[in-house]
BAGUDREN-324702 format. One line per 2 residues: number of its first residue (from 1); for each residue y, x, z of N, C-alpha, C. Coordinates in steps of 0.02 Angstrom, whole numbers, padded with zeros to 5 digits. Layout:
<recs>
NUM = Y X Z Y X Z Y X Z ~ ...
</recs>
This chain:
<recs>
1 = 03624 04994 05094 03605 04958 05155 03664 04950 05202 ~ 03719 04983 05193 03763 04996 05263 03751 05038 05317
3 = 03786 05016 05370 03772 05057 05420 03733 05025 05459 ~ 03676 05063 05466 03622 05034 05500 03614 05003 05575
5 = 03689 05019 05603 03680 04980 05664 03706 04901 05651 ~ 03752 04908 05598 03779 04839 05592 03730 04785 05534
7 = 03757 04745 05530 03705 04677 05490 03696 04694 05435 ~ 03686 04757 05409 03692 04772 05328 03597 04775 05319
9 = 03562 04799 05360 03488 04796 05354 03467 04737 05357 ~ 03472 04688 05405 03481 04604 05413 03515 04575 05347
11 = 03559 04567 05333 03551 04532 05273 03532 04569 05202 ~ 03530 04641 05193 03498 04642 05145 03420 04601 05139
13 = 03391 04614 05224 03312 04596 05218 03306 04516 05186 ~ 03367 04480 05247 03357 04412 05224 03369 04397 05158
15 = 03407 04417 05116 03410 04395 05054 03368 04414 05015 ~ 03331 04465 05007 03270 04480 04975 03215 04452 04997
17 = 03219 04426 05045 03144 04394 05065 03153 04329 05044 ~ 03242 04274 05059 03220 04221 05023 03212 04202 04963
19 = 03205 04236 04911 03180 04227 04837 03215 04199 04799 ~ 03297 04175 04820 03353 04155 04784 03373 04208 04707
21 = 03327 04249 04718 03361 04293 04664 03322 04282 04623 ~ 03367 04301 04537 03315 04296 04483 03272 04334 04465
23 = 03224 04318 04458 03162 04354 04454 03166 04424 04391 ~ 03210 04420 04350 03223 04466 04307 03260 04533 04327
25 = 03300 04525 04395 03309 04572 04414 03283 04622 04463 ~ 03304 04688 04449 03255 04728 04495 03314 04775 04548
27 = 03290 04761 04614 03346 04764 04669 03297 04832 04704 ~ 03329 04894 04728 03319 04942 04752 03365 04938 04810
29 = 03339 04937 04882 03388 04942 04923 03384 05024 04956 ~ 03452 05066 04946 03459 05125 04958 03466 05124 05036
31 = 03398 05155 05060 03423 05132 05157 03384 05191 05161 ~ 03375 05174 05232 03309 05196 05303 03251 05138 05292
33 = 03186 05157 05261 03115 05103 05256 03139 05091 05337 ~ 03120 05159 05374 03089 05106 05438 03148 05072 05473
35 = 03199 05076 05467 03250 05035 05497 03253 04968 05464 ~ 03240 04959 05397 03236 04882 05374 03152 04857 05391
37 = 03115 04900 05408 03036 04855 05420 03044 04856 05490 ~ 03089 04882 05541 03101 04883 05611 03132 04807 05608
39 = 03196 04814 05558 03216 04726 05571 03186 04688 05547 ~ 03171 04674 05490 03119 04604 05466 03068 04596 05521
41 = 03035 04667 05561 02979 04648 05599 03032 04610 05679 ~ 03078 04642 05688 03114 04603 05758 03145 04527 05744
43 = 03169 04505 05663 03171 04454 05643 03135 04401 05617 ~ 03076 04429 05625 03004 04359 05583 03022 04360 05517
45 = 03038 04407 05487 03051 04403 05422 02987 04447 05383 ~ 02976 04385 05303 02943 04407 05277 02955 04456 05208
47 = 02938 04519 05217 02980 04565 05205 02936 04628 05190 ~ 02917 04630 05131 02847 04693 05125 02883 04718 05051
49 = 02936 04762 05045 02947 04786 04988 02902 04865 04955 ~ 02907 04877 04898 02888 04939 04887 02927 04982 04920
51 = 02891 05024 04943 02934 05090 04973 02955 05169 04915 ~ 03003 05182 04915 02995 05252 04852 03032 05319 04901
53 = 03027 05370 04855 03039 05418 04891 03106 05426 04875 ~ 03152 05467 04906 03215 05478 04882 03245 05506 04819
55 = 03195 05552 04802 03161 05581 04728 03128 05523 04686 ~ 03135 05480 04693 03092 05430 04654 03116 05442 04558
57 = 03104 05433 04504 03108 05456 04474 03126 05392 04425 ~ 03100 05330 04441 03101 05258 04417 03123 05214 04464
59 = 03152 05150 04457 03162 05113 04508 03135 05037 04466 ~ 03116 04988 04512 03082 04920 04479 03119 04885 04424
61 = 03094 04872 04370 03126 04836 04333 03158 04768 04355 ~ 03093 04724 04393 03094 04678 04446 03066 04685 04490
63 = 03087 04641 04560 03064 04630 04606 03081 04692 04652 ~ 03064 04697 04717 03096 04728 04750 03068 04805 04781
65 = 03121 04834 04799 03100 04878 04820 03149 04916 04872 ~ 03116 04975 04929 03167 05003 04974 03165 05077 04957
67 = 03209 05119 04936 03218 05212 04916 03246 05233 05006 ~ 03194 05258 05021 03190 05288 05098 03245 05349 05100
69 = 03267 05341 05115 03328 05417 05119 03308 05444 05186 ~ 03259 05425 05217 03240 05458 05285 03292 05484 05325
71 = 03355 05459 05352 03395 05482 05383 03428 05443 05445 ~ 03395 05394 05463 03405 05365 05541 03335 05334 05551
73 = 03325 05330 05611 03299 05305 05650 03277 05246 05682 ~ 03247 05185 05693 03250 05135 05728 03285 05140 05797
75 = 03248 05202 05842 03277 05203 05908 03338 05238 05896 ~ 03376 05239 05853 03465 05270 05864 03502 05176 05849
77 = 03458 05121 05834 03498 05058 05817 03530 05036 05868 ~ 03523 05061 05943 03568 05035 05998 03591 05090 06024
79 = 03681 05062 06052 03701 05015 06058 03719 04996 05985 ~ 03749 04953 05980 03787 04918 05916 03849 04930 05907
81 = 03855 04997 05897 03923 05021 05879 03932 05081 05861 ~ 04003 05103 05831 04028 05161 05774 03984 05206 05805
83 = 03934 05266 05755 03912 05318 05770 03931 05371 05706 ~ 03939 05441 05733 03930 05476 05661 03855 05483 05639
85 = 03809 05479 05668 03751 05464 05633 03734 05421 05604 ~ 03762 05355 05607 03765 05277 05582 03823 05314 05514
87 = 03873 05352 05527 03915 05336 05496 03914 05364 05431 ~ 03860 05453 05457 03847 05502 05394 03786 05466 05343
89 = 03732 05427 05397 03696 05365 05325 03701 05334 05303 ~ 03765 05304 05311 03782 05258 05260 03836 05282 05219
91 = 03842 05354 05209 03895 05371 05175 03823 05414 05123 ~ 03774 05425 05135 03722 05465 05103 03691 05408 05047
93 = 03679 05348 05086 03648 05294 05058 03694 05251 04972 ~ 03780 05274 04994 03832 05257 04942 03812 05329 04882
95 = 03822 05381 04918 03818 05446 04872 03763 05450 04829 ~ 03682 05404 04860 03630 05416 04804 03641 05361 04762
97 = 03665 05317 04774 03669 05228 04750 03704 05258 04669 ~ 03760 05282 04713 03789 05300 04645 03793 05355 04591
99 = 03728 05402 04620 03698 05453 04575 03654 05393 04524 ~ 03620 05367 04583 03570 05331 04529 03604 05292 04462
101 = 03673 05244 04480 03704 05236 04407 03709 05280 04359 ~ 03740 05317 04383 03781 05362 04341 03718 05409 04314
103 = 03663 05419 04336 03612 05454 04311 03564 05403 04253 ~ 03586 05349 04267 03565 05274 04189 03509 05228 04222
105 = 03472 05267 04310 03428 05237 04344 03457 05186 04333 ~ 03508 05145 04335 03526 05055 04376 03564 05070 04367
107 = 03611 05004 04359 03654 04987 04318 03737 04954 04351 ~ 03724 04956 04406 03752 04941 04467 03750 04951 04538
109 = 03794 04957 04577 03790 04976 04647 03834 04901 04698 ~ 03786 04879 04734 03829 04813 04780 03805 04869 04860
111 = 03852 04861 04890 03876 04919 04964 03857 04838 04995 ~ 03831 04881 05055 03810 04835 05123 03881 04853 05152
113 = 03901 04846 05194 03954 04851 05245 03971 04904 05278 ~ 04013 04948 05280 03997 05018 05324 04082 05005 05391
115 = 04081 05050 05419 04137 05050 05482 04176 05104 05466 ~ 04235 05107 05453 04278 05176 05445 04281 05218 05502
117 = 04280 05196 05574 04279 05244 05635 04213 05265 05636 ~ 04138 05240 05598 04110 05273 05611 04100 05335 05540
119 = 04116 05323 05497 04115 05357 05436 04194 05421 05452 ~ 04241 05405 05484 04284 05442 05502 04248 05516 05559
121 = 04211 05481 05594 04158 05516 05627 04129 05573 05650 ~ 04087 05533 05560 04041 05578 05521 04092 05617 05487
123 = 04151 05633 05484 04179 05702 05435 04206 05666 05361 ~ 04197 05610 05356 04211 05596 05292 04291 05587 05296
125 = 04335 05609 05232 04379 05618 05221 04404 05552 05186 ~ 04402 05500 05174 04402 05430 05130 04401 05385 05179
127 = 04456 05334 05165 04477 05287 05204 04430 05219 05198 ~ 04375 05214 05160 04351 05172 05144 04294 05187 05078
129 = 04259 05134 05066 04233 05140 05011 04265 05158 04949 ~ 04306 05144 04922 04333 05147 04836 04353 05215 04845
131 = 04397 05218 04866 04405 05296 04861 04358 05359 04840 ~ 04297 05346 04906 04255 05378 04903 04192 05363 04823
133 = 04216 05284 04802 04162 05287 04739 04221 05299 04663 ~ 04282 05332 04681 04301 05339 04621 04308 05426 04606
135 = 04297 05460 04650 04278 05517 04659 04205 05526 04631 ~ 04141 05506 04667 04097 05484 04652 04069 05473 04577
137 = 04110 05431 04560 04098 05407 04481 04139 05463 04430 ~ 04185 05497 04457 04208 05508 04386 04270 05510 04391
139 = 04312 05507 04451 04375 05463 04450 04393 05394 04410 ~ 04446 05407 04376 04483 05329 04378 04521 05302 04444
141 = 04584 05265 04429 04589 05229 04448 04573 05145 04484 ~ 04526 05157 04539 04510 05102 04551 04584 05026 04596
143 = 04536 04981 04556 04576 04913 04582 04531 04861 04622 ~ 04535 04834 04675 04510 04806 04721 04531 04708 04698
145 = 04464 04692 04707 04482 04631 04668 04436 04613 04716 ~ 04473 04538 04761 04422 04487 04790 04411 04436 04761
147 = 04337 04414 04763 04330 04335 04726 04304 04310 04770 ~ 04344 04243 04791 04307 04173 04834 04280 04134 04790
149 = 04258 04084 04813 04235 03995 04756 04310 03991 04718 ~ 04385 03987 04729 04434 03968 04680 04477 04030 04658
151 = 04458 04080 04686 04531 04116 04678 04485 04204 04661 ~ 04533 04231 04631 04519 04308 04621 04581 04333 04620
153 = 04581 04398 04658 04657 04412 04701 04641 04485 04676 ~ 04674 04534 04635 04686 04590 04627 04747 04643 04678
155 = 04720 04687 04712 04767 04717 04749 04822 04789 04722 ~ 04867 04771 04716 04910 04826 04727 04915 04890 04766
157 = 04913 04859 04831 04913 04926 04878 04868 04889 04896 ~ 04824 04951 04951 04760 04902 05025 04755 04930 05084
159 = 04727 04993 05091 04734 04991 05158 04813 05044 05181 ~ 04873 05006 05182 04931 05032 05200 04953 05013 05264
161 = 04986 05053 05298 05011 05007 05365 05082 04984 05317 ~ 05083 04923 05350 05151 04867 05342 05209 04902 05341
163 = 05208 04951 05371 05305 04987 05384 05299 05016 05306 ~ 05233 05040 05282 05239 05073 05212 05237 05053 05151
165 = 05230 04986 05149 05205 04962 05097 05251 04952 05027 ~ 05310 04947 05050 05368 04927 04997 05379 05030 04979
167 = 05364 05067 05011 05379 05123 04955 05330 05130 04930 ~ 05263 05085 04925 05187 05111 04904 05185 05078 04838
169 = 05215 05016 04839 05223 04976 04788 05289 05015 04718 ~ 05245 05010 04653 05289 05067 04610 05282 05016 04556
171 = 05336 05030 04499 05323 04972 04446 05246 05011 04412 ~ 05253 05070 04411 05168 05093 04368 05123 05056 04408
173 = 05114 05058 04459 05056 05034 04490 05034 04934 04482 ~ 05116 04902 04493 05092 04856 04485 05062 04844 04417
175 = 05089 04875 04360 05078 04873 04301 04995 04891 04289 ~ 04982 04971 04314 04882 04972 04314 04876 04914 04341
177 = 04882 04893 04396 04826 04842 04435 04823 04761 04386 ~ 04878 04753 04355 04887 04695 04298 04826 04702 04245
179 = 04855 04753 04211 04801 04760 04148 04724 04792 04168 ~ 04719 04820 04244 04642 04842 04260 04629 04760 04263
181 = 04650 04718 04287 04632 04639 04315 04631 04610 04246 ~ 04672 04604 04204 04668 04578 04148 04591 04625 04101
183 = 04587 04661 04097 04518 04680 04065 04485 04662 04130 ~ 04469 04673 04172 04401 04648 04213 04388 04576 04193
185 = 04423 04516 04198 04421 04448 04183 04403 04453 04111 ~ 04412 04470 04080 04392 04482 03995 04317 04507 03990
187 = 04308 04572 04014 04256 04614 03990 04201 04576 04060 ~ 04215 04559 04103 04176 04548 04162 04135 04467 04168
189 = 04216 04433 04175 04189 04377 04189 04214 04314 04147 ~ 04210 04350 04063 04194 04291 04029 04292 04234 03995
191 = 04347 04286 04021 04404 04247 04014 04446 04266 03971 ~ 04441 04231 03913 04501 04259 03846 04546 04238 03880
193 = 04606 04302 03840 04667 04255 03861 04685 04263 03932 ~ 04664 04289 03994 04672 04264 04068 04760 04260 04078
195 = 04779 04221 04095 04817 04184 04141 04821 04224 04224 ~ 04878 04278 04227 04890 04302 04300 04942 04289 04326
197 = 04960 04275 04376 05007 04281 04435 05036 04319 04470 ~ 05072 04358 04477 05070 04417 04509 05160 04379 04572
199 = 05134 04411 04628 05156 04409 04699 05221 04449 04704 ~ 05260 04397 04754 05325 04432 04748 05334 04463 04829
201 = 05372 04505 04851 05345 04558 04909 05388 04533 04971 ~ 05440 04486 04970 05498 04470 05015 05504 04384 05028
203 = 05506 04358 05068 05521 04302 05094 05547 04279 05035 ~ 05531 04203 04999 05556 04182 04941 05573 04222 04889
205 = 05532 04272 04878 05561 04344 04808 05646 04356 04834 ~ 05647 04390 04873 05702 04381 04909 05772 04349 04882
207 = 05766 04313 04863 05806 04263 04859 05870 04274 04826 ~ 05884 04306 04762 05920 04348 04731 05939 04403 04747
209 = 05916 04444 04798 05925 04478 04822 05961 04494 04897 ~ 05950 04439 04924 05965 04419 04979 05910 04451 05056
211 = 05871 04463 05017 05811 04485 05076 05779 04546 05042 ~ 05806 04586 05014 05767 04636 04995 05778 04647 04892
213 = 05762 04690 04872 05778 04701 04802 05719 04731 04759 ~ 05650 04724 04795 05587 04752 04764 05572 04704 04708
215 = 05584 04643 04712 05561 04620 04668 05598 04617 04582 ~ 05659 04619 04588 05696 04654 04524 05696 04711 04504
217 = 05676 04753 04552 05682 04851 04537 05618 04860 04540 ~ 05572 04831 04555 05480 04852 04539 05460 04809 04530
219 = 05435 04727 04532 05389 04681 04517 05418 04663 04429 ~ 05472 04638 04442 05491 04610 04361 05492 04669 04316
221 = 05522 04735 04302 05508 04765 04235 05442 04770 04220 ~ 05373 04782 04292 05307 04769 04247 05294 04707 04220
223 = 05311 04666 04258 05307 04595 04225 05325 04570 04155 ~ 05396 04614 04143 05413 04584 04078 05381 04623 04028
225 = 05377 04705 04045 05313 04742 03972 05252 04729 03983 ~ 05220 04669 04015 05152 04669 04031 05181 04591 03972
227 = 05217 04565 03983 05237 04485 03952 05249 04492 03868 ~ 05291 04551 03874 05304 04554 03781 05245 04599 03764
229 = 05192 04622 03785 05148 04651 03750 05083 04600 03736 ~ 05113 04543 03759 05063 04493 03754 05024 04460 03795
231 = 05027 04491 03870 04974 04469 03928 05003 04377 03931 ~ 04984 04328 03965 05008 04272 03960 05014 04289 04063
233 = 05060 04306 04102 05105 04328 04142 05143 04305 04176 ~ 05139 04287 04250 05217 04262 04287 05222 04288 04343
235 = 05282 04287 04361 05294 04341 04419 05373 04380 04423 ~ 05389 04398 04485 05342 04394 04552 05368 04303 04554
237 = 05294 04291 04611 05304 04217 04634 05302 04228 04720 ~ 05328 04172 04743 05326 04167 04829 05259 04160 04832
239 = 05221 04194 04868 05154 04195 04908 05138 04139 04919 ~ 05198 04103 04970 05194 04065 05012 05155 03978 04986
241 = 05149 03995 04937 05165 03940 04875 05121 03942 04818 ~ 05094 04016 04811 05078 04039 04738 04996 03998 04757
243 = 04993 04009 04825 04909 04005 04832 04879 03936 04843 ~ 04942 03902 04849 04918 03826 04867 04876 03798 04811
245 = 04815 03750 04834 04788 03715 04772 04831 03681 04741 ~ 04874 03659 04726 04921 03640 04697 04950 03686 04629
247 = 04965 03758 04633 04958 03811 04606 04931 03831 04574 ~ 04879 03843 04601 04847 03908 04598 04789 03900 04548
249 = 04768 03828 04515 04718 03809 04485 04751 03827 04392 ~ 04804 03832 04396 04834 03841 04346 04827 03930 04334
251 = 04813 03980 04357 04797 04052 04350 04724 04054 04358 ~ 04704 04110 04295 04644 04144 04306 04634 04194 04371
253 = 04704 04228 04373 04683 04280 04434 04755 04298 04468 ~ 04767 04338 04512 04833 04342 04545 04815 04421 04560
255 = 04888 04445 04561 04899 04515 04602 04944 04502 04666 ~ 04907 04528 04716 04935 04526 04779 04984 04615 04798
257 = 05022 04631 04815 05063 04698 04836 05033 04697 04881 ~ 04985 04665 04922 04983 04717 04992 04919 04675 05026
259 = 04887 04705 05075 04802 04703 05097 04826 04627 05126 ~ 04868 04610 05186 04836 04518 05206 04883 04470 05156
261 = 04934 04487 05113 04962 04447 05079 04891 04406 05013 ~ 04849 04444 05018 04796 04446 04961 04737 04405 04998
263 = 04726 04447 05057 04646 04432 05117 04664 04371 05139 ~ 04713 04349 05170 04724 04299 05192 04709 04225 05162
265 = 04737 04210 05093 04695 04159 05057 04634 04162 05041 ~ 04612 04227 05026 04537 04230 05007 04483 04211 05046
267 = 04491 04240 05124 04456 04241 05174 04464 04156 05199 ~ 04537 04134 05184 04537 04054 05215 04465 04014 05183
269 = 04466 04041 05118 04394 03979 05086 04337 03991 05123 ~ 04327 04058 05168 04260 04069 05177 04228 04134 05195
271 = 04211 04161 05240 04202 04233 05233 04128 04228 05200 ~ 04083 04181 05192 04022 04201 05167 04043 04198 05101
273 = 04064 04178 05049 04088 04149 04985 04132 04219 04960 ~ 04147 04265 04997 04189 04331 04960 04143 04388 04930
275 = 04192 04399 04886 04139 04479 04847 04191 04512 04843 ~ 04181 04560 04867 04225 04628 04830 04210 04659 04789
277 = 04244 04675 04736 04236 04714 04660 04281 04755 04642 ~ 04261 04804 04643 04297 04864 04623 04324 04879 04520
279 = 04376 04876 04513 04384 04846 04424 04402 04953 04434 ~ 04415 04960 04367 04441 05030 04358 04388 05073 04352
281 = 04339 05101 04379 04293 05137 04397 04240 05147 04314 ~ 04206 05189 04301 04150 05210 04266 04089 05161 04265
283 = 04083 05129 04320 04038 05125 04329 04050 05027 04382 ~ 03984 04994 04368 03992 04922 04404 03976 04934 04494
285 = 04023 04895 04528 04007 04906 04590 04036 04844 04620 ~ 04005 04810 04670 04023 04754 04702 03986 04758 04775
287 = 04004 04725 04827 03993 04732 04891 04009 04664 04919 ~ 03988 04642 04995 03996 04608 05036 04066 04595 05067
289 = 04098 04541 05080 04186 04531 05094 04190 04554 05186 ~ 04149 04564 05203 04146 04574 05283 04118 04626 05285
291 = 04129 04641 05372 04122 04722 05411 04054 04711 05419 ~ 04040 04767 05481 03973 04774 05510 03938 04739 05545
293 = 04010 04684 05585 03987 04636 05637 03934 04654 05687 ~ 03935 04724 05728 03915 04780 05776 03894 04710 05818
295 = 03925 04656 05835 03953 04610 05900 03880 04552 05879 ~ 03851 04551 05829 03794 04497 05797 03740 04548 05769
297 = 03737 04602 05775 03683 04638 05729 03626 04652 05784 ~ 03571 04630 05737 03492 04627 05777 03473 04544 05802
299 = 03514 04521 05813 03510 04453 05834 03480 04396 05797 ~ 03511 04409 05726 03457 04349 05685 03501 04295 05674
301 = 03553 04329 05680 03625 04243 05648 03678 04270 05607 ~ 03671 04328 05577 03711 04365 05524 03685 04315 05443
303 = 03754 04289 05407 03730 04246 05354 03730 04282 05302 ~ 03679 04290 05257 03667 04311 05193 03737 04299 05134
305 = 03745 04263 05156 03756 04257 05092 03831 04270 05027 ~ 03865 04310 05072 03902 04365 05056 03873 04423 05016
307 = 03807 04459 05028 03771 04499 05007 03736 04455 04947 ~ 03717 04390 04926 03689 04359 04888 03729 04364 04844
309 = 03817 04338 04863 03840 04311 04781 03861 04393 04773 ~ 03873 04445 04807 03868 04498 04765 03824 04537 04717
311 = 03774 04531 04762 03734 04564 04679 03722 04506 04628 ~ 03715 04431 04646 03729 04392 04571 03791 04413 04543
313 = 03834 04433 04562 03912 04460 04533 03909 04517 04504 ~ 03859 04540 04520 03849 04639 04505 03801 04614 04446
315 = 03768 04570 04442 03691 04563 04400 03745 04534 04340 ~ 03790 04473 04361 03816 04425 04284 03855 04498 04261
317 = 03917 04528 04299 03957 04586 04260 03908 04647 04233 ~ 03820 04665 04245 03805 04702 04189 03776 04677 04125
319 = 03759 04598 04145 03732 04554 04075 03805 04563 04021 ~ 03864 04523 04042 03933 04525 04009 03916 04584 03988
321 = 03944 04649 04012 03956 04702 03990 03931 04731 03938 ~ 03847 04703 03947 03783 04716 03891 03790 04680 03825
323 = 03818 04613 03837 03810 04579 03796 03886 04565 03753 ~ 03939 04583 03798 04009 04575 03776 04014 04495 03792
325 = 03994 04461 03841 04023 04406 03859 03979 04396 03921 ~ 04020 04344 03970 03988 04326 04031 03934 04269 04013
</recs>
């Protein structure tokens, strides 16, 4: 569900109530019952799911349903902003989500939206979601992959501050995040063969070395054992350039080195149109491309449909997976 002060109860409700989904799947939303029947009832939304206990033992094959974790309140939903009580339920609501995979309940986990100052809060030690679901799962190495309508952007580093990013960036790393991206597009979504791009870290790949030397001493040696082992591979390329439609229609997917070199094109197509997908992990997990939006929550103008194409994204990557093709 998210954090229950922000739009994560609101659009889970709205998208389950408008019936866009396929009827073959069966959607459990891990929340607070009365905080999502508090909003559908403050939104005119029609919205009557099964309710289960937190112990529930089964979850719907289809059609819908809410697993009550009984742990907030309606009257704690104002004001609309970071709480550690907002912050410790939606860190409870990720922790059963992903017992339930990993226990064979369901087959996937799509995250509503949570706030790091309020999850910082609550005591949690994790800068974010992935972290906290690769622990969770099993470890692994997780890789952060955004998909808009044209583009799928694999990240290198993510949440780094800017002064750090060029010692964060290692040739191993760009190298995992290549071949985690290259099997996700394969095993996920359906692409022999994928075609990647991978990002060069300095004003024009610095320009023989004119602006910097990351891209000959870390981007190109993964590039070239990712190239003779067969990946079909280019790189590093200027950013500036790589993403233009002009480009960019020619790659299956791209690796970005660093969090807005990556967000920045993605987010230009659209913030409702993003999914985040976690590649690396045990286990399928996809989420919403936006925050809590504290500043619109309760109001009734938060858009679905960020939360829509993720669980169709979470639903096609466990059919693929099942079936060995998208």
């Amino acid at each position: 569900m998210g954090d229950p002060r922000g739009i994560g109860p609101e659009i889970c409700a709205r998208v389950l109530a408008n019936g866009e989904l396929a009827e073959s799947i069966g959607i459990t939303v891990v929340g607070a019952s009365p905080v999502m029947a508090a909003t559908a009832e403050a939104l005119e939304m029609e919205f009557d799911p099964r309710v289960l206990p937190a112990d529930s033992p089964e979850l719907p094959g289809t059609g819908t349903a809410v697993m009550d974790l009984d742990n907030f309140s309606p009257s704690e939903l104002e004001p609309r902003e970071p709480c550690a009580s907002g912050g410790r339920a939606s860190l409870d609501y990720i922790e059963k989500a992903v017992e339930l995979v990993t226990s064979g309940r369901a087959d996937a986990v799509v995250t509503g939206p949570i706030n790091k100052e309020a999850i910082a809060a609550a005591g949690s030690k994790y800068p974010g979601h992935t972290e906290m679901l690769a622990d969770l799962a099993g470890g692994g190495q997780p890789v952060m992959l955004l998909i808009s309508r044209e583009l799928k952007v694999a990240f290198v580093t993510t949440h780094v501050a800017l002064r750090d990013v060029p010692d964060a960036i290692t040739t191993d790393k760009v190298r995992h995040t290549v071949r985690t991206l290259h099997e996700g597009l394969e095993q996920y979504f359906g692409t022999k063969k994928p075609k990647i791009a991978v990002c060069g870290l300095n004003p024009h790949c610095s320009d023989g070395g004119r602006f910097g030397n990351e891209e000959a001493e870390v981007v190109e040696p993964a590039v070239e054992e990712l190239r003779h082992s067969g990946m079909q591979i280019q790189g590093p390329m200027p950013s500036d350039t790589l993403f233009s439609s002009v480009v960019r229609d020619f790659y299956d997917g791209f690796v970005a080195l660093y969090h807005d070199q990556g967000m920045i094109p993605i987010k230009m197509s659209g913030i409702q149109t993003v999914t985040n997908v976690t590649l690396g992990l045990p286990i399928i997990r996809t989420s919403v491309g936006h925050g809590t939006a504290y500043n619109i929550a309760g109001r009734g103008t938060a858009d679905g449909a960020s939360m829509l194409k993720a669980i169709n994204t979470a639903a096609q990557m466990v059919k693929a997976s099942k079936s060995g093709s998208a």
